[in-house]
C-alpha positions as CSV (number, residue, x, y, z in Angstrom):
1,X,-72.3,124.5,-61.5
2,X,-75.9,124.9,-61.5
3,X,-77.6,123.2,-58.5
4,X,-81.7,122.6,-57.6
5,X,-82.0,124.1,-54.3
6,X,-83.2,120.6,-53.4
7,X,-80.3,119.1,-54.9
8,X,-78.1,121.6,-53.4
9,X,-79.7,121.1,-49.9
10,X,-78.9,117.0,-50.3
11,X,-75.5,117.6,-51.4
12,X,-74.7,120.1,-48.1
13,X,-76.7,117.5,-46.1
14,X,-74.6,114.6,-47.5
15,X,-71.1,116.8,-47.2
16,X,-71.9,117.3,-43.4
17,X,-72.5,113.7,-42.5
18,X,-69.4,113.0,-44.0
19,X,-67.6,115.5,-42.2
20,X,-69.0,114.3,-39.0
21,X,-68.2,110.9,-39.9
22,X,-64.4,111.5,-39.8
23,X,-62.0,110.7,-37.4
24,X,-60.3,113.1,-34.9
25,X,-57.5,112.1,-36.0
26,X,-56.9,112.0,-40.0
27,X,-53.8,110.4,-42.5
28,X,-53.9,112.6,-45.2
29,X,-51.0,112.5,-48.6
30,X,-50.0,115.3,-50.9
31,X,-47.9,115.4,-53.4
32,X,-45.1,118.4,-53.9
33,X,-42.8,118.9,-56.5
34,X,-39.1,120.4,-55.5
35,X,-35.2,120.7,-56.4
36,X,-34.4,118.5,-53.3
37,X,-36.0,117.3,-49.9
38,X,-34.4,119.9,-47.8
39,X,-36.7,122.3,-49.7
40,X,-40.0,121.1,-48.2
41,X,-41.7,123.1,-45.5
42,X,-42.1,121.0,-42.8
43,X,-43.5,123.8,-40.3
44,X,-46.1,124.3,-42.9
45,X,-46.3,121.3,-45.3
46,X,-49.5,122.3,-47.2
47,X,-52.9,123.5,-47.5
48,X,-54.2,120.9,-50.0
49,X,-54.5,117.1,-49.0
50,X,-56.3,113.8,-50.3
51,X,-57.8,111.2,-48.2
52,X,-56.5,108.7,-51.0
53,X,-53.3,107.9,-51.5
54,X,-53.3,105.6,-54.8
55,X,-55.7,107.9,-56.4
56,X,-53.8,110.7,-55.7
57,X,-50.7,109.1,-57.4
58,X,-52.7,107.7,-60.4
59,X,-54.9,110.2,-60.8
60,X,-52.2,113.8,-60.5
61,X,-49.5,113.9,-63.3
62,X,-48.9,117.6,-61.7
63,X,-47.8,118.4,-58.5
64,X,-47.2,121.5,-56.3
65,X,-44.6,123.3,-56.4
66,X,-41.9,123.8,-59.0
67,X,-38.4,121.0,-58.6
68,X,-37.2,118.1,-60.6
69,X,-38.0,116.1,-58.2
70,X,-42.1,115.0,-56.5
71,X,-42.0,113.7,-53.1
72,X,-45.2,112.2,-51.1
73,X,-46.4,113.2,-47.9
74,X,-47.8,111.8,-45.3
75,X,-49.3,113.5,-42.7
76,X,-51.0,113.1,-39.5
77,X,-53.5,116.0,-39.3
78,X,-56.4,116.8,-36.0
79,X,-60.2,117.3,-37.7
80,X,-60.1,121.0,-36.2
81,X,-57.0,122.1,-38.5
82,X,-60.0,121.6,-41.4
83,X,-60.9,124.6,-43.3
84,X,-64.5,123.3,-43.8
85,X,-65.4,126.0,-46.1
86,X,-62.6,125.5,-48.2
87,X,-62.9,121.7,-48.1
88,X,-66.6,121.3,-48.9
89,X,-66.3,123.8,-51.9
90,X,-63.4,121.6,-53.6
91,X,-65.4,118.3,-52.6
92,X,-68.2,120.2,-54.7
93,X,-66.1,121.6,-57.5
94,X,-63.6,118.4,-58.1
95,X,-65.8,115.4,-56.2
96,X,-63.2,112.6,-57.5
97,X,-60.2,114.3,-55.8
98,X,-61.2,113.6,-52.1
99,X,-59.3,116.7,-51.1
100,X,-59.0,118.1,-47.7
101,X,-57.9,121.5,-47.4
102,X,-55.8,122.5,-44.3
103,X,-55.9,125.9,-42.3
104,X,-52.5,128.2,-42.3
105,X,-50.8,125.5,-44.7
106,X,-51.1,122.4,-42.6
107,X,-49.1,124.4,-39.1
108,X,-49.7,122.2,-36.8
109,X,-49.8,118.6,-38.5
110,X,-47.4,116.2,-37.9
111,X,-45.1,114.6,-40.7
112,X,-45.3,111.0,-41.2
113,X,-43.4,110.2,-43.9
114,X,-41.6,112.0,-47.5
115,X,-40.9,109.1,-49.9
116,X,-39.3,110.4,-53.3
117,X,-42.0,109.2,-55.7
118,X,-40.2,107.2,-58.8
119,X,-41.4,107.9,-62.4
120,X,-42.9,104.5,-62.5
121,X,-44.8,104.5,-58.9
122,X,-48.1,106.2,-61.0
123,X,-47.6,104.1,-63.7
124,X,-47.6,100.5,-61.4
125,X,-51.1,102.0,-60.1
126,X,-52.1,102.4,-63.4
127,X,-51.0,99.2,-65.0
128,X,-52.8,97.4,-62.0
129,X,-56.2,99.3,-62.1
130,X,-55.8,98.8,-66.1
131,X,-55.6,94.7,-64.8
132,X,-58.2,95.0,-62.5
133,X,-60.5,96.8,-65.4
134,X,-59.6,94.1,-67.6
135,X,-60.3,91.2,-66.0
136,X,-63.2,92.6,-64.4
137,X,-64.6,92.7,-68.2
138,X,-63.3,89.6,-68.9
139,X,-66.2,88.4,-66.7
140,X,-68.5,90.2,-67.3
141,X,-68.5,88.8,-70.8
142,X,-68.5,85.2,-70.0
143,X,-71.9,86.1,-68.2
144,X,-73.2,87.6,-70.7
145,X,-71.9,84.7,-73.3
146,X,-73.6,82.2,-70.6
């Protein structure tokens, strides 16, 4: 990715106010893919979170890990277990992912929930953001008919 240095100075300058913007205390989801619950590490859930948990589900047909079945974490996780390095390079390398990387695989974080994601979960975020879409072009066409 080529950057200005200008451009590359604003970008650094924008990642840092958000990162200073965050709360001490942060709810962040993952998804993981494995034969069976027991499977997941709950000492160390993780390196690799999102701040979003519908976009993660609509937007990831992959998950970590290898299994038959995904599961979605939720995690409680303090602003100093942030790799910052790590985190503002995949903010600038995949910006519509809203990742959060973790330090020593999320040690530390406390689990908030595993719920076994269903085949369909993605695809009721997607129907409803395909709704959303929809009708938000619906009106947009009667102004422009008006």
């Amino acid at each position: 990715m080529g950057f200005e240095t200008e451009d590359a100075e604003k970008e650094l300058e924008h990642l840092v106010n958000w990162y200073s913007g965050l709360p001490q205390k942060l709810r962040l989801y993952r998804i993981v893919q494995v034969d069976n619950k027991e499977d997941i590490d709950l000492k160390k859930p993780g390196s690799h979170y999102s701040t979003k948990k519908k976009d993660l589900i609509s937007n990831h047909s992959f998950a970590v890990g290898y299994g038959e079945e995904k599961y979605l974490l939720t995690i409680v996780a303090d602003k100093s277990q942030i790799d910052v390095d790590e985190t503002f390079s995949n903010r600038i390398n995949y910006p519509n992912e809203s990742e959060i990387t973790l330090k020593n695989k999320g040690l530390g974080s406390e689990i908030v929930s595993i719920k076994k994601l269903k085949e369909d979960d993605d695809d009721v975020i997607v129907k409803k953001r395909r709704t959303e879409s929809l009708n938000l072009i619906n009106v947009l066409k009667e102004l422009i008919i008006q």
